[in-house]
C-alpha positions, 0 to 999 in steps of 0.5 A: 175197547180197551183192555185193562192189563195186570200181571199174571200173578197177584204181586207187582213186578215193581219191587222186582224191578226196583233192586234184582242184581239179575240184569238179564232175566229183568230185561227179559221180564221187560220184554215179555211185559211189552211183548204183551202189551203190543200183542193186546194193541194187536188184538183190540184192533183185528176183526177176523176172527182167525186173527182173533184166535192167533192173538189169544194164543199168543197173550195166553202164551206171552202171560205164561212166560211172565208168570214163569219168569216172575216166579224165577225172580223171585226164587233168586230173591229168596236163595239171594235173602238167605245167603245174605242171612247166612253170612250176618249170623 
């Protein structure tokens, strides 16, 4: 059964995505988003229900870091906007 992924918060990443001057926290927020898409892979796939259990936590986990890392983005496009509306006035 495959599972139909979204992110952890309502808005999409990809405005995020499109023009952040933060490399470094993008490609984390790149890697956790593949981190949890493989760990889904994973999950669909196992059996045993110890498995089972070890890849909740870890899509539980993985989603809460990207929920994290998304809210960090977008307080640096917020102190970023208003900075840039500082120096226009």
């Amino acid at each position: 059964m495959k599972h139909n992924r979204t992110h952890c918060s309502g808005s999409t990443s990809t405005d995020i995505f499109s023009a952040h001057p933060d490399p470094e926290l993008l490609t984390e927020l790149r890697q956790t988003m593949s981190t949890i898409n493989t760990v889904f892979n994973h999950f669909e796939e196992v059996v045993d229900p110890t498995l089972i259990d070890c890849y909740i936590y870890q899509v539980n986990s993985e989603q809460k870091r990207y929920k994290y890392l998304l809210q960090k983005a977008k307080e640096y496009e917020k102190s970023s906007a208003k900075t840039v509306h500082i120096a226009d006035v």
